[in-house]
C-alpha positions in Angstrom: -22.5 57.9 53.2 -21.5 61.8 52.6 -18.4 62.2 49.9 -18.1 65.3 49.2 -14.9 65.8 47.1 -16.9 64.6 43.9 -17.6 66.9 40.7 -18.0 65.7 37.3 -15.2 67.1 35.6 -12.5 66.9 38.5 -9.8 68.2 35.8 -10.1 72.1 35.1 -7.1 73.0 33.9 -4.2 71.1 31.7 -2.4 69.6 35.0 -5.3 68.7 37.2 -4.7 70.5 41.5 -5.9 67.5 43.1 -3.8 65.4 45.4 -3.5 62.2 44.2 -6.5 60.2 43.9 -7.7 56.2 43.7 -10.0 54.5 41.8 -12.0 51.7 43.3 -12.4 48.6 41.7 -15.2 45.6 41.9 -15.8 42.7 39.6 -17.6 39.5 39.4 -15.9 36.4 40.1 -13.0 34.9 38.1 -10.2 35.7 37.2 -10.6 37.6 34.0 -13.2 40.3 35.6 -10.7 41.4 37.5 -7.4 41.3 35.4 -9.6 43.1 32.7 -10.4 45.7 35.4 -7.0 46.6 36.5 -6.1 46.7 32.7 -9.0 49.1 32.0 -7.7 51.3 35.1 -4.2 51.6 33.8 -5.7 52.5 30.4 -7.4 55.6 31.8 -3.9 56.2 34.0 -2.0 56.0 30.1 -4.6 58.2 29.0 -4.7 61.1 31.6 -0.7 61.1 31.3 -1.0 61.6 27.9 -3.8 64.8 28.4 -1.1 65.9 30.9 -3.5 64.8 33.7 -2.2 63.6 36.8 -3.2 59.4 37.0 -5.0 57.6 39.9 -3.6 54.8 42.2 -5.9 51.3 42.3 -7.3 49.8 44.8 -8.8 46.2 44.1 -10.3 43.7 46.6 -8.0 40.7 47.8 -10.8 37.7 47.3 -8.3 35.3 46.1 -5.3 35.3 47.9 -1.4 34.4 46.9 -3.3 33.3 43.5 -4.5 36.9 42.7 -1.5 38.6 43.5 0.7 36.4 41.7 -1.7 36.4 38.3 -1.8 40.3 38.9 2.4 40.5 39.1 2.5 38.1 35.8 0.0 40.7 33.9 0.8 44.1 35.5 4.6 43.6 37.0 5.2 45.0 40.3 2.9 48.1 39.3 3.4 51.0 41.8 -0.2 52.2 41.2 -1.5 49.1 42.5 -3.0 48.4 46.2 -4.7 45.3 47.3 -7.5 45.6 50.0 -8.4 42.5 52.1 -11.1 43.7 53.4 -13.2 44.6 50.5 -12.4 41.0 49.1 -13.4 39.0 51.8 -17.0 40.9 51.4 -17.0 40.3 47.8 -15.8 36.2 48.4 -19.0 36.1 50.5 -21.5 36.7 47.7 -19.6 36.1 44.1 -21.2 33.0 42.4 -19.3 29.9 43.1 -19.5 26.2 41.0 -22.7 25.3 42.8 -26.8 25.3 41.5 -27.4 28.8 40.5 -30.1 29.1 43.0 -28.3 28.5 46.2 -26.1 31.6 45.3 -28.7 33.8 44.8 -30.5 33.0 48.1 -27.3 33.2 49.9 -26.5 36.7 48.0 -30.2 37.5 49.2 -29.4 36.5 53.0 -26.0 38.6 53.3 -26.0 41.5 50.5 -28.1 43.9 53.0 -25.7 43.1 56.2 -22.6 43.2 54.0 -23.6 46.2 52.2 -23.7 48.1 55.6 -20.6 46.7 56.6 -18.9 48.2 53.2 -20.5 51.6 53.7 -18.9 51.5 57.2 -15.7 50.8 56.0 -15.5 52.8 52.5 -16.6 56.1 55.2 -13.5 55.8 57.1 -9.4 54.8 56.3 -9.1 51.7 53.8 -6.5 49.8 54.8 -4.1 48.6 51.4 -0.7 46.9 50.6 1.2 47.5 47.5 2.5 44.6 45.6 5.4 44.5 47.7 3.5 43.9 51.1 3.6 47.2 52.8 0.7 48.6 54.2 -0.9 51.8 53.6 -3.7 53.8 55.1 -6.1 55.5 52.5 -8.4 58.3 53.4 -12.1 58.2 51.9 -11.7 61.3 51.1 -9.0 60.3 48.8 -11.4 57.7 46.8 -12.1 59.3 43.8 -14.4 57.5 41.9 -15.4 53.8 40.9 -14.9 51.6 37.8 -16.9 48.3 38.8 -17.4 45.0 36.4 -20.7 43.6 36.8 -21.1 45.0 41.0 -22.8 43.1 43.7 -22.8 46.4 45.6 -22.8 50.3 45.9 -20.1 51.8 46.7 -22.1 55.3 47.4 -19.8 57.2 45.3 -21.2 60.1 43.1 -19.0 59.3 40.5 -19.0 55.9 39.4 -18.5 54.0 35.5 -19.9 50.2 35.0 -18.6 47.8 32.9 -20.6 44.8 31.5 -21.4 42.3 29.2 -25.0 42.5 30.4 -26.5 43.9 33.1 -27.4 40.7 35.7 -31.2 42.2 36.5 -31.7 41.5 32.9 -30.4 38.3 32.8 -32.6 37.2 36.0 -35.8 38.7 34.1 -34.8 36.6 31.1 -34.8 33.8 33.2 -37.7 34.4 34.7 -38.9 34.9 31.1 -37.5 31.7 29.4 -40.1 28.8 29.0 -36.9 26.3 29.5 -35.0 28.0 32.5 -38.1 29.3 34.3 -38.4 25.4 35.3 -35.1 25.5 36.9 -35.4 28.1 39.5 -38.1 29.5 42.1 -38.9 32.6 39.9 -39.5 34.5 43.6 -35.7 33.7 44.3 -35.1 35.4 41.0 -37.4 38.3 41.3 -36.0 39.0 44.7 -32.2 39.0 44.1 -32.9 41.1 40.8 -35.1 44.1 42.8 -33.1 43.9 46.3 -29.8 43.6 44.8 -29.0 44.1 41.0 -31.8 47.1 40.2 -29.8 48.8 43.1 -26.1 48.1 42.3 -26.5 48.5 38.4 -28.3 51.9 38.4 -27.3 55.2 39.6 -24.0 55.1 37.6 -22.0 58.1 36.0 -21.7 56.3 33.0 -22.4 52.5 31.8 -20.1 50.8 29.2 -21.4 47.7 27.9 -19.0 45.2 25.2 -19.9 43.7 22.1 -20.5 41.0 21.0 -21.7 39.4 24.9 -24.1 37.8 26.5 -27.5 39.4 24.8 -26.1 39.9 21.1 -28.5 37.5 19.7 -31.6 39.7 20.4 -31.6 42.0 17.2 -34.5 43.6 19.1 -33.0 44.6 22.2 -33.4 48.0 23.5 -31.0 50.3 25.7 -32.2 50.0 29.3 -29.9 52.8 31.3 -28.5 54.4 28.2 -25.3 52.2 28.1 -22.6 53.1 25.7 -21.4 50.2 23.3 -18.4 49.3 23.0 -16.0 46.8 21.8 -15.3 43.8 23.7 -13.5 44.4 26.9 -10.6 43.6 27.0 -6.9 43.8 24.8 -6.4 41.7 22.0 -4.5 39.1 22.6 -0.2 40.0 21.6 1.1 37.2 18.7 2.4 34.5 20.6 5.8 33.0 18.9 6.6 29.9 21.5 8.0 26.6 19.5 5.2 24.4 20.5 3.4 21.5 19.0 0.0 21.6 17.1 -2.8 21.0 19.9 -5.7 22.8 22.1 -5.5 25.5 24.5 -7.9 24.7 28.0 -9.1 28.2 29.2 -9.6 27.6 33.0 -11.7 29.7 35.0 -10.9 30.6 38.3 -14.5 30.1 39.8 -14.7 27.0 42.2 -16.1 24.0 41.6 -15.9 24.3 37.4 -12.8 22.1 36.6 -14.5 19.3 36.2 -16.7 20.9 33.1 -13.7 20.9 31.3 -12.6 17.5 31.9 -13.8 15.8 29.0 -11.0 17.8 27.0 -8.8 14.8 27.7 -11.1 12.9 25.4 -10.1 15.3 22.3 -6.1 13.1 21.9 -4.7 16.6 21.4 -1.8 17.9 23.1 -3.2 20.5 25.9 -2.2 23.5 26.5 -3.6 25.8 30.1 -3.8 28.7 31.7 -3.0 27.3 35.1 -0.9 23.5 33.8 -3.7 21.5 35.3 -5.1 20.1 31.9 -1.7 20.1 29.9 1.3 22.4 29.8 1.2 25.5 31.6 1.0 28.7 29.2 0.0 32.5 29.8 -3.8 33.2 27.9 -1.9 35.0 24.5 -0.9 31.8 24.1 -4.0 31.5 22.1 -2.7 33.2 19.1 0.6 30.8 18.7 0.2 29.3 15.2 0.1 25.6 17.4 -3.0 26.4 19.2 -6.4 25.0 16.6 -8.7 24.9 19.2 -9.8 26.9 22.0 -11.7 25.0 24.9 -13.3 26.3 27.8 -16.1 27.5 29.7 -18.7 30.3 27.8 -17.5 32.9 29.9 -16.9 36.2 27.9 -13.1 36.6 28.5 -12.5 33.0 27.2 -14.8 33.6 24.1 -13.1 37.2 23.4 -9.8 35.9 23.6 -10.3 33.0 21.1 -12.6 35.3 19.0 -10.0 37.8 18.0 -7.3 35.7 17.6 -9.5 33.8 15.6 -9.0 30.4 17.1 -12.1 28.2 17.0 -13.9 28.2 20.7 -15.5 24.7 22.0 -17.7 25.3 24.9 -19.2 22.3 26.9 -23.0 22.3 27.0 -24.6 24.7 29.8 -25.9 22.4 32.5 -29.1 22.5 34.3 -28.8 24.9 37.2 -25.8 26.8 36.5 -25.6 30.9 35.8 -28.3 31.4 33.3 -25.6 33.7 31.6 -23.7 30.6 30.3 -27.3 29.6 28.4 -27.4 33.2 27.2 -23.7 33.6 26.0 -24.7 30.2 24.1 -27.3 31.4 21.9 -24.8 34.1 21.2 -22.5 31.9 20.3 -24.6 30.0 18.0 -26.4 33.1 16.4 -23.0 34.9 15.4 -21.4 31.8 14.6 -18.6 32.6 16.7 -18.8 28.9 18.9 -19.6 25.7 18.8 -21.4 23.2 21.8 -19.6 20.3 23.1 -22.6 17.8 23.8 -20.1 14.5 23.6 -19.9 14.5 19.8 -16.9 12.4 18.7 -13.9 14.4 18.2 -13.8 14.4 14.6 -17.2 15.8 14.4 -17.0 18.8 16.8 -13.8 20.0 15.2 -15.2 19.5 12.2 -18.1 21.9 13.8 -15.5 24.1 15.1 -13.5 24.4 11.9 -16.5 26.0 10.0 -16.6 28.8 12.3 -12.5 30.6 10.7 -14.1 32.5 8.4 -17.2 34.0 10.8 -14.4 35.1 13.3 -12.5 36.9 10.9 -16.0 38.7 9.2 -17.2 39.5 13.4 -13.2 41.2 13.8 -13.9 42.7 10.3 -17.4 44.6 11.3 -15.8 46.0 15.2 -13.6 47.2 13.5 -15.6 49.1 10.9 -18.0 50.1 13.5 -15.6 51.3 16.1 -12.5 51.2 14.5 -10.6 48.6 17.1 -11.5 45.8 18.4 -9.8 47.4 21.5 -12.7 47.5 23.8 -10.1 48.6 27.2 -8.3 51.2 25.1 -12.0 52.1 23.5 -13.7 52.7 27.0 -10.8 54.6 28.3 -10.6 57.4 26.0 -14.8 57.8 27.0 -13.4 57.7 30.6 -10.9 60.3 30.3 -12.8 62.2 28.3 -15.7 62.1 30.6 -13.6 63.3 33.3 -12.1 66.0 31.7 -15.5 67.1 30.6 -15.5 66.5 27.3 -18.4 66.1 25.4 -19.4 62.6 24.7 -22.7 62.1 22.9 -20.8 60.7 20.1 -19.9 57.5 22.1 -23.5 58.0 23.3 -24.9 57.9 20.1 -23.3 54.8 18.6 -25.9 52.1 18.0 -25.2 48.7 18.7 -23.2 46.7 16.2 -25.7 43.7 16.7 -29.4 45.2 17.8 -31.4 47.2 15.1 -33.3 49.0 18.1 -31.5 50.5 20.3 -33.4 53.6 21.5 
């Protein structure tokens, strides 16, 4: 792929000459990579209006359908700035990990990623073809792509400018694997080895800039060293608005939108709490700030990072079911994290007194973890946070500050 248009700092005066521009997105799978991503994207738009620089339209991949546009439209309205691309999802639906053994994904990611990745270069070298929110469609140049943000990529995009987002980089987490003494027994270490050096050493490297949240998957390693001199930051997303709904006292289920993973969260029904869910299929049907209503005690849900942010700032007490053999090592990962800061507790089919019991002793350690991001960063903003090192970073600025910032959580970090 040739693009041409690209310079580091694409602003040189204080109203940038550039026709407008977009900004392609990628995520992983779920639904809170990708509302997080647009929410970043918008940041950076609020930020470059506010420099007197002219913002970017969006473009995000379509992978799933009326549900995505509809979740987008509750968060974003019916934004202007954002275009959905049908083709780039369907790509992405064929290799983002699904409910199924961990394994099978990566050796069908290993199967398509070089054919798909082709067909992506193909298309990004020629007109994308987008619809606003409204269902129009729209023809987009590739000359017109300005750069990429992309959450935790499954592939390249090829263009020179390009910012990742992540809670950890996935090639680590498949090394780890390979070098746990309990997961290495779960997968074909060869599987591992070959998705990590054919797919994820290739999509994670070669980025313009690499913004990675704490507290996340590898905060329990006090040891951990920068690997592609990632910029910390704090966790990524927006705290949670106060939520003021009359409701009764209960627990709020936090349902991914990955197939195959309702059934994890099941056993909630066992709790004899009213429920309260992002999407009414375990209890009543409320929008994710619901979390900080004064009725929610109890956060349940899956140890994905968006779920465990959310609870953690508003701090609600987060009950995670127990990772199970062959899932995303990331979810065994995030768990030690959990239990190291203090910031979770494991659902293993205690009795429900006990594991709220559990849960209850972890107020206090949520409101000390809120206490230090915000003495170390000074927000506990992580979208607003990596925005301003975006638009700085684009207007040229210089950013070794960010750059410099230790981690909040690792004592070696050079």
């Amino acid at each position: 792929m040739k693009y041409i248009f690209l310079y580091k700092n694409i602003y040189n005066t204080s109203k940038t000459t550039l026709d407008m521009k977009y900004i392609l997105t990628t995520f992983a799978e779920g639904n809170g990579p990708y509302v997080k991503t647009i929410g970043l994207t918008l940041a950076v738009n609020r930020e470059l209006e506010e420099r007197e620089l002219e913002p970017f339209k969006i473009i995000v991949p379509h992978i799933y359908g009326e549900k995505q546009k509809r979740i987008i439209e509750e968060e974003f309205g019916k934004n202007k700035d954002i275009y959905l691309d049908e083709f780039q999802g369907r790509i992405l639906k064929e290799v983002l990990f699904k409910g199924e053994h961990f394994q099978q994904n990566l050796e069908h990611l290993i199967e398509k990623h070089e054919p798909l990745q082709e067909k992506l270069f193909d298309y990004l070298n020629n007109s994308l073809s987008v619809t606003d929110l409204n269902g129009d469609e729209h023809k987009v140049k590739s000359s017109d792509i300005s750069l990429e943000l992309a959450h935790n990529p499954r592939f390249s995009s090829g263009l020179p400018l390009s910012f990742l987002i992540t809670e950890g980089y996935i090639s680590e987490i498949l090394q780890r694997t390979i070098d746990d003494p309990y997961l290495s027994g779960q997968f074909n270490p060869n599987v591992l080895r070959e998705a990590k050096e054919k797919v994820f050493d290739k999509s994670e490297t070669n980025r313009s800039l690499s913004l990675m949240s704490e507290p996340a998957i590898f905060s329990f390693d006090k040891e951990r060293k920068r690997l592609r001199g990632e910029i910390f930051t704090p966790p990524f997303t927006h705290p949670p608005k106060k939520n003021y709904e009359p409701a009764k006292d209960g627990m709020y289920v936090s349902v991914t939108g990955i197939e195959g993973l309702q059934p994890l969260l099941d056993c909630v029904r066992d709790f004899g709490m009213n429920l309260y869910s992002s999407n009414g299929n375990l209890g009543e049907r409320r929008h994710p700030d619901f979390v900080t209503n004064d009725a929610v005690k109890y956060v349940f849900a899956r140890s994905g990072w968006s779920s465990i942010w959310s609870a953690m700032l508003s701090e609600t007490p987060f009950i995670t079911p127990e990772y199970k053999d062959g899932d995303n090592p990331e979810i065994y990962f995030n768990q030690i994290t959990l239990r190291s800061l203090g910031i979770g507790v494991i659902y293993r089919g205690q009795s429900p007194e006990v594991i709220l019991e559990e849960a209850d002793s972890t107020r206090h350690q949520l409101h000390r973890i809120n206490e230090y991001l915000v003495q170390h960063y000074g927000t506990t903003d992580g979208i607003n946070y990596m925005a301003n090192v975006i638009a700085d970073y684009l207007e040229g600025k210089d950013i070794s500050g960010y750059q410099n910032k230790k981690s909040l959580f690792s004592n070696n970090t050079t």
